[in-house]
C-alpha positions in Angstrom: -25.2 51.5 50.9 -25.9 47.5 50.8 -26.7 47.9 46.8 -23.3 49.7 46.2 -21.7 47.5 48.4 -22.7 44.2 46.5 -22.4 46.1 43.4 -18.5 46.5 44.0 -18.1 43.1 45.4 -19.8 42.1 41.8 -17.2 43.8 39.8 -14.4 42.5 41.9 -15.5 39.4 41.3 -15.8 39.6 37.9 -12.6 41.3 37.5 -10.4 38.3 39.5 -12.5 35.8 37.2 -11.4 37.9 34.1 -7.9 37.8 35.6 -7.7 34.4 36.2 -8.9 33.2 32.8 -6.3 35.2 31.1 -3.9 34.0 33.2 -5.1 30.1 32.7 -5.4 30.5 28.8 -1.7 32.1 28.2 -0.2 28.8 31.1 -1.4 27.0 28.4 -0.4 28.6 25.5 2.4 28.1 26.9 2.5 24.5 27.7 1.2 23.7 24.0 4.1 26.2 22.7 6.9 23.9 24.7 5.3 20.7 24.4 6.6 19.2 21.3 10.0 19.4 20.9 12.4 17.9 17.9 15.0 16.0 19.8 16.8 12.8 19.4 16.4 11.2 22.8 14.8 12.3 26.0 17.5 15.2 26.5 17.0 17.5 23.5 20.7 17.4 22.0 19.2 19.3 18.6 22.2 19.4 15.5 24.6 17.8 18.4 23.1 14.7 17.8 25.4 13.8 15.0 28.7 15.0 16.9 31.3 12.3 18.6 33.1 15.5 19.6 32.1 18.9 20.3 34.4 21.6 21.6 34.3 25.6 22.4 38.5 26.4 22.9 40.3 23.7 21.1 40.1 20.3 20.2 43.7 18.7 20.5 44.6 14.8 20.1 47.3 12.4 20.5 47.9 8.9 19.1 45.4 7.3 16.2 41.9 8.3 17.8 39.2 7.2 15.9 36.3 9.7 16.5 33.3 7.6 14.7 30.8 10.7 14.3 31.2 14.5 13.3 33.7 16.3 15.4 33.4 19.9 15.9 34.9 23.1 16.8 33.3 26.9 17.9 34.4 29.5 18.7 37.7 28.4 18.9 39.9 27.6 15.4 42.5 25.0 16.6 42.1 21.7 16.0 45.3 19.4 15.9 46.4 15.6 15.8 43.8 14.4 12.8 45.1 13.5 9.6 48.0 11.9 8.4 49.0 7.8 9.0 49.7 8.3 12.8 47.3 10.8 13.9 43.5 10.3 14.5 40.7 10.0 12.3 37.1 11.2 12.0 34.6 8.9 10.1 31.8 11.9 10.4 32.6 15.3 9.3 34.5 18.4 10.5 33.2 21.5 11.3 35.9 24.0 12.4 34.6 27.3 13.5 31.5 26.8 11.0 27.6 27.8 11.2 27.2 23.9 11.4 29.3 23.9 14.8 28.1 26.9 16.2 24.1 25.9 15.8 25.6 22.3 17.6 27.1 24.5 20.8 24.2 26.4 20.7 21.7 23.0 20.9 24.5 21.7 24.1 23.8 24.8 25.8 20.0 23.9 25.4 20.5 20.3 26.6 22.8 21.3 29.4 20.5 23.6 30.7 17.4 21.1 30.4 19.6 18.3 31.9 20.6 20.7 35.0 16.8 21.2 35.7 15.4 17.7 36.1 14.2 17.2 39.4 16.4 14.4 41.2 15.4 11.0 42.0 18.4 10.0 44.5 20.7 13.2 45.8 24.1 13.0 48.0 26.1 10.7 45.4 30.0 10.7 45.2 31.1 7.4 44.7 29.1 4.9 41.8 31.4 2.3 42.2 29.6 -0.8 42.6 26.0 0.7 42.2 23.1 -0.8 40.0 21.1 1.5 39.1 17.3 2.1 38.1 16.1 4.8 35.5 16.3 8.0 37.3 17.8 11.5 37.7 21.0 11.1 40.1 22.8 14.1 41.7 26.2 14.7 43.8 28.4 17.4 44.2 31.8 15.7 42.6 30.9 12.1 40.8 33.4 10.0 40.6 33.4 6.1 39.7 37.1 4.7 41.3 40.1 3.1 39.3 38.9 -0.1 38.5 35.2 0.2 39.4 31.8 -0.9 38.3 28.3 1.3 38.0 25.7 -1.1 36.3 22.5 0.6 34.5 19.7 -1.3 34.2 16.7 -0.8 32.4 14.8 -1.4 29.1 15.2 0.2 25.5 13.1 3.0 26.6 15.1 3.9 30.2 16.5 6.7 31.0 19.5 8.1 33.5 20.5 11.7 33.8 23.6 12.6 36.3 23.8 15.2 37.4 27.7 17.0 38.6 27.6 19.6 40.3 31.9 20.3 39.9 33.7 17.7 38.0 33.0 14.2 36.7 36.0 11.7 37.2 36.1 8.1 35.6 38.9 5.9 36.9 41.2 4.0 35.1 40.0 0.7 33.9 36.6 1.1 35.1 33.5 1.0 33.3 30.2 1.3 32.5 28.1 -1.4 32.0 24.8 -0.8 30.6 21.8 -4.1 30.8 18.3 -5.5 30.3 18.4 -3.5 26.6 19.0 -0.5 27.7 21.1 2.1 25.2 23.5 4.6 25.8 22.2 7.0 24.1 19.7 7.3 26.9 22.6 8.1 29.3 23.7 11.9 30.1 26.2 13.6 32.4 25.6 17.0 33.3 29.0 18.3 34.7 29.2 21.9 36.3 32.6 21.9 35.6 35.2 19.4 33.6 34.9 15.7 33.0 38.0 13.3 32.8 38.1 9.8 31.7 41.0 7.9 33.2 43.6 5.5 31.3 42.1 2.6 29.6 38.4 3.6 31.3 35.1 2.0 29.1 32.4 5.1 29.3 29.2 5.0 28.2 27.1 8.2 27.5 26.8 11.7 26.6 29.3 14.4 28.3 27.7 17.9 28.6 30.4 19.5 30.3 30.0 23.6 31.1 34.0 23.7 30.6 36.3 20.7 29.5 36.3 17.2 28.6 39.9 15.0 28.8 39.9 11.1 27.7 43.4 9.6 28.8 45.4 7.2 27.2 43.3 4.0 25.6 39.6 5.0 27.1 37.2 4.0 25.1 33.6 5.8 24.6 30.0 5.0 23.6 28.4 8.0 23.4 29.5 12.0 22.8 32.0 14.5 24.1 30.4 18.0 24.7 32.5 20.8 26.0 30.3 24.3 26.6 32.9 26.4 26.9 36.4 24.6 27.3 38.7 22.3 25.3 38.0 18.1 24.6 41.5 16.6 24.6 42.0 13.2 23.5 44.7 10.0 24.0 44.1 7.1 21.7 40.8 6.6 22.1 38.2 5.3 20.6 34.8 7.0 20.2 31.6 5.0 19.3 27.8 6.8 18.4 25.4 4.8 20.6 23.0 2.7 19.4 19.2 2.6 19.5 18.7 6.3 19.7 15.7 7.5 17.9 16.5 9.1 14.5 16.7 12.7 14.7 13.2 14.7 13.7 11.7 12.1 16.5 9.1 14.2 17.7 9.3 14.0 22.0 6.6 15.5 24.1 6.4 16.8 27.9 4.4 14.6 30.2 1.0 15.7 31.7 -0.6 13.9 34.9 -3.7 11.7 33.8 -4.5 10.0 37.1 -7.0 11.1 39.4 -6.6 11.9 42.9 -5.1 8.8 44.9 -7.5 7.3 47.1 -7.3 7.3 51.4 -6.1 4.0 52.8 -6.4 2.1 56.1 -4.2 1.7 58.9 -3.2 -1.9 58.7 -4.5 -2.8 55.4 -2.0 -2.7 51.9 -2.3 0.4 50.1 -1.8 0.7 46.0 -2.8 3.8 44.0 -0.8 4.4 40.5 -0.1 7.7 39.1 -0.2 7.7 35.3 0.7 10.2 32.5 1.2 10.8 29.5 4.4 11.9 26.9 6.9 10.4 24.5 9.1 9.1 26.3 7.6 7.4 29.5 8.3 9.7 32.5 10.1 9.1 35.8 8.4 10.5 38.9 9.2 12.1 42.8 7.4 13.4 45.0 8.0 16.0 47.9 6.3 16.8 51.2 5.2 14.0 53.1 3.8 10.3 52.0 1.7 8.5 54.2 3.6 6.6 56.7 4.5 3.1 55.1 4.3 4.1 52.0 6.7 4.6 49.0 6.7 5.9 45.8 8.5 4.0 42.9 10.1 6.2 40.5 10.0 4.2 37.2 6.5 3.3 37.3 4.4 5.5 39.3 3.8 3.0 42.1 2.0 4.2 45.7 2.5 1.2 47.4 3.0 -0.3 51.3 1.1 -0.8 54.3 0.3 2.5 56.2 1.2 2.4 59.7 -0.3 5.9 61.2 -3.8 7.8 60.4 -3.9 11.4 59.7 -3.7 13.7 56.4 -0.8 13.5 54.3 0.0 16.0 51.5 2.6 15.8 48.9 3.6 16.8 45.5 4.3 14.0 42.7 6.4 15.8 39.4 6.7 13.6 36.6 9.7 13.9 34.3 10.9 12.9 30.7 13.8 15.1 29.8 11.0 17.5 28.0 10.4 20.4 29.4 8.1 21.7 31.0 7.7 18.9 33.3 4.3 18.3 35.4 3.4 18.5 38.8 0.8 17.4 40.9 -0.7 18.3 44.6 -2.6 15.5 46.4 -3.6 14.8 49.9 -4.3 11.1 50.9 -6.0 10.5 54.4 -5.1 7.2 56.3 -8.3 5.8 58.7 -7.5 3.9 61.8 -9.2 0.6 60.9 -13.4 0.8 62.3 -13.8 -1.5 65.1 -17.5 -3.4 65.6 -19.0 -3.9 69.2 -21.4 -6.8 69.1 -25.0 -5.5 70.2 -25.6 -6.5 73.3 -28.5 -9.1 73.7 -31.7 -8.7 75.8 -32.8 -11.3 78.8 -36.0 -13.2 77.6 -38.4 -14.1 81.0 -38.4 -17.9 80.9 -34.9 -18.6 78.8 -34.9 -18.4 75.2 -33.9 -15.7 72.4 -35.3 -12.7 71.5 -37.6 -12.5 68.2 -35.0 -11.5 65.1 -32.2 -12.5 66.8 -30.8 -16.1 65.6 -28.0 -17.6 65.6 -28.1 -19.7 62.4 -28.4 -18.6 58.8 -31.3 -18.3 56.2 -31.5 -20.3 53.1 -34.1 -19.2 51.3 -33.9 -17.5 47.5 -34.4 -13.7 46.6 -37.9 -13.1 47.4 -38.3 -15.5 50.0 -40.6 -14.3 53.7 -38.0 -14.4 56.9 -38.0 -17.2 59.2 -37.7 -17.0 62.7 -35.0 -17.9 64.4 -35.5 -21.1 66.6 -35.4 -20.8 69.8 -34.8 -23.9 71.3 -38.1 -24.2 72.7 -41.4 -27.1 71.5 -44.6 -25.5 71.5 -46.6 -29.0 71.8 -46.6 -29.1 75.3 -47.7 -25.8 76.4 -50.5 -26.0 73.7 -51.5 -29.5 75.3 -51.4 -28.5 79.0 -53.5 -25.3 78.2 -56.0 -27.7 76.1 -56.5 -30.0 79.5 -57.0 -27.1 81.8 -59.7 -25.3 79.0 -61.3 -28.7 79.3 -61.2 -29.5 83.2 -62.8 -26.3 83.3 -65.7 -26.7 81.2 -66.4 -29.8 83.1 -66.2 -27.9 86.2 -69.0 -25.1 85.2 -70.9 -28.2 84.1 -71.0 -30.0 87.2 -71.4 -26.7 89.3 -74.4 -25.6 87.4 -76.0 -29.2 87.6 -75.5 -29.7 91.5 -77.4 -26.1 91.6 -80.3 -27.2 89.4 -80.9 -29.7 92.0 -80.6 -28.2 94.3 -82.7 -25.8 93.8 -85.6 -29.0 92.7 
């Protein structure tokens, strides 16, 4: 019974191993499979890349609009107000209804969808005006940036932001976008779950992936594209610039993978820094969910587990790092915080007569490597108990002298 017993636990065994290497070897399959992507910047826009404007309904315009990249039309067939001396023009090239513009709405789709699932960095936003923000991955139910308003990017050539709407987008008129530190707009993408609208006179910055419309009022100018999934992109006099500084497009862009080890425990009391690393093209942001350690943060941009930790106990969390190419990676760590070890002095034993124990000194050795141990001093002279002992040795021998003398006469 015990042989057929460890005989079946032998095969189970070797059946959940079997299982489980299967499973590991088609994860990565997988991950090598998705890894490298084609894109043109850190959200895979595909053939899109070239287009100023991309609609699915109609593409309708008033006033001389100058549209400085492709502009593009499926499945709808209507496009209106180009052409002519008062009407708007296209620098780029028009697809109406074409293979060219259905491949581009099919490569939005594929961006929208990638945009929608980056993990946040910052949740609960409405209002942007007068914000400065840090690369990142921002979310809010209805974004809006109020008439006359600021929102101030800042980054380098290589940041990244990624909002994320989950109705409507709504720039107000004369506000803008300001963009610093070298950053590009290029980098910059609006996820709407509904329709965009960019307000009188506005200065936008970024690309639109809207799941329905796009409308840019009366004199707003853009930096950046005009995507509409589904709906129509109206225009008003405007004039619509391709970004600057994004890589060309056959840029090859990879998913990031985790190469730090496991952070370290800390110390009640005592600063804490671990950094967690990875790798990809282009840099990744991170988050992480459950709990940090008490005191401690996590900096998005650069990885960063910094502060001073103010409780002991076991903390676990989750850090995902993120680059706008899926899939993005994940790791699970637990961090233990120490209260700080506190050292009782040893107590010191009484010595009959005064003085300090042998091997316990107060002052400190000199001597090289190699060197025998001194003992402590004690405060003590040993000349005079070595000369009192050497009197009494002698008044003693004189004693047995005499006594033996006085009894040889004695005895005469």
């Amino acid at each position: 019974m015990a042989t057929s017993t460890s005989s079946t636990t032998r095969t189970a065994l070797l059946l959940t191993t079997g299982i489980g290497l299967a499973a590991v070897l088609a994860l990565s399959a997988s991950s090598a499979a998705s890894a490298a992507t084609v894109v043109d910047g850190p959200v895979n826009l595909g053939t899109a890349q070239t287009y100023s404007v991309l609609g699915a309904s109609t593409v309708t315009n008033t006033g001389p609009t100058t549209v400085g990249g492709d502009l593009g039309l499926s499945p709808g067939t209507s496009i209106t107000g180009f052409g002519g001396t008062t009407n708007g023009s296209v620098k780029g090239t028009i697809h109406r209804t074409d293979a060219a513009a259905l491949q581009a709405q099919r490569d939005t789709t594929t961006a929208y969808n990638v945009a929608a699932s980056l993990t946040p960095t910052r949740k609960g936003l409405s209002e942007l005006n007068g914000l400065s923000l840090t690369p990142g991955v921002y979310t809010g139910g209805a974004l809006a940036l109020s008439t006359g308003g600021a929102l101030t990017l800042a980054g380098t050539a290589d940041s990244v932001w990624v909002f994320q709407a989950a109705s409507t987008l709504t720039i107000g008129s004369a506000s803008q976008i300001v963009i610093t530190g070298g950053a590009s707009a290029c980098n910059v993408f609006w996820q709407v779950g509904s329709s965009a609208t960019i307000d009188t006179a506005a200065r936008f910055q970024g690309t639109v992936l809207a799941d329905q419309s796009v409308t840019a009022k009366t004199s707003a100018s853009i930096v950046g594209r005009l995507l509409a999934r589904t709906g129509a992109v109206t225009l008003d006099t405007n004039t619509l610039t391709a970004p600057s500084g994004c890589p060309a497009a056959g840029t090859s862009s990879t998913s990031p993978t985790i190469t730090s080890s496991a952070p370290a425990g800390g110390t009640v009391g005592t600063p804490y820094k671990q950094t967690v690393t990875s790798t990809g093209t282009p840099d990744a942001t991170y988050t992480a969910t459950g709990t940090l350690p008490s005191g401690v943060t996590l900096n998005g941009t650069t990885g960063v587990l910094s502060g001073t930790p103010t409780r002991a106990g076991s903390s676990t969390f989750t850090i995902t790092a993120s680059n706008g190419t899926t899939p993005p990676d994940t790791a699970t760590y637990t961090v233990v915080i120490r209260n700080p070890v506190v050292t009782t002095p040893r107590p010191v034993a009484a010595v009959p007569g005064g003085g300090t124990p042998a091997g316990v000194g107060s002052g400190s050795g000199t001597g090289g490597a190699g060197s025998a141990p001194e003992l402590a001093f004690t405060g003590s002279n040993a000349a005079g108990p070595f000369a009192g002992a050497g009197i009494l040795l002698a008044a003693g021998i004189a004693l047995t002298v005499f006594t033996r003398r006085r009894r040889a006469v004695h005895h005469a």
